[in-house]
C-alpha positions, 0 to 999 in steps of 0.5 A, spaced: 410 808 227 413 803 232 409 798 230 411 800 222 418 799 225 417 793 228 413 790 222 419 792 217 425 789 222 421 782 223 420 783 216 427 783 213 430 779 219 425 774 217 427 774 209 435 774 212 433 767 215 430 764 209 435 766 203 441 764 209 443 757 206 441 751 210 445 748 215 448 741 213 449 736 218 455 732 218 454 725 217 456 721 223 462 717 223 462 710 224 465 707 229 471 704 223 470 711 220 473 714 226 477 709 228 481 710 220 481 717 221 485 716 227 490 711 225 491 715 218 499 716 216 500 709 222 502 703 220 500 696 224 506 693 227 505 685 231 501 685 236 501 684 244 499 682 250 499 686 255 501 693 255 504 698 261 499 701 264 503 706 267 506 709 260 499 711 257 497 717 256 490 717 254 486 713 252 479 714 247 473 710 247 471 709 240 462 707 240 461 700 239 469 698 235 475 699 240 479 702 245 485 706 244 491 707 248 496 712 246 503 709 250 508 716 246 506 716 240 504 710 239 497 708 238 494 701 241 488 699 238 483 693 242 478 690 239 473 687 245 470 682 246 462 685 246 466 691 242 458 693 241 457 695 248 462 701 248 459 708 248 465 714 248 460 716 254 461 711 258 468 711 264 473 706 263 473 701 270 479 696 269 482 693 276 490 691 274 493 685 278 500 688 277 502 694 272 499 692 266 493 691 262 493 685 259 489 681 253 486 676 258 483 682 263 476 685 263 473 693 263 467 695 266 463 700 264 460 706 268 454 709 265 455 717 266 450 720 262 445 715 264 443 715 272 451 713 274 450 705 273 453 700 271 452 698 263 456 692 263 463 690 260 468 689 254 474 683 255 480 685 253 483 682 246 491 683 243 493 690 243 495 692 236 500 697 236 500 702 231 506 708 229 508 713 225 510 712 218 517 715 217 516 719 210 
């Protein structure tokens, strides 16, 4: 009768498994998808050189796109030279001359994931600052 029992149980969780609807999987977002969503509700201003180091916050790795350094509520988009090198899993290694990070300077980039090596690096470009649309 134990064995009957088992048999039943597998039986109906097995016919559970096979009705549940299937899972489907999120379509990965691109880099640019990312980005747009990121920046939704912001508008673009002019473009700067160098932003303060010292007043960013947080900074997001977007794969193969750009960085973003949020300074308040202010996003700062760079698009690096070798912008196709990026990976979200790898850390950010910059040296500052003074206390900003400027269009001039390069980031290195620390492979985390990968046996702690060196994945090479990404030269800086403008930064371009976006803020909130006031409504």
């Amino acid at each position: 009768m134990k064995t009957l029992t088992a048999a039943v149980v597998s039986t109906f969780v097995a016919a559970a498994v096979l009705a549940a609807p299937a899972v489907q999987a999120k379509p990965k977002l691109t880099g640019e998808e990312k980005l747009a969503k990121m920046l939704e509700g912001r508008e673009a201003g002019k473009p700067v050189n160098c932003i303060t180091m010292s007043r960013v916050t947080d900074t997001t790795v977007i794969d193969k796109t750009a960085i973003v350094y949020r300074v308040g509520s202010t996003l700062y988009v760079n698009r690096p030279t070798n912008a196709d090198l990026l990976d979200n899993d790898d850390l950010l290694v910059t040296r500052l001359w003074g206390s900003q990070l400027c269009s001039v300077d390069t980031v290195q980039l620390y492979d985390r994931m990968g046996g702690h090596m060196w994945s090479g690096f990404v030269g800086l470009k403008q930064f371009v600052p976006y803020k909130k649309i006031k409504k």
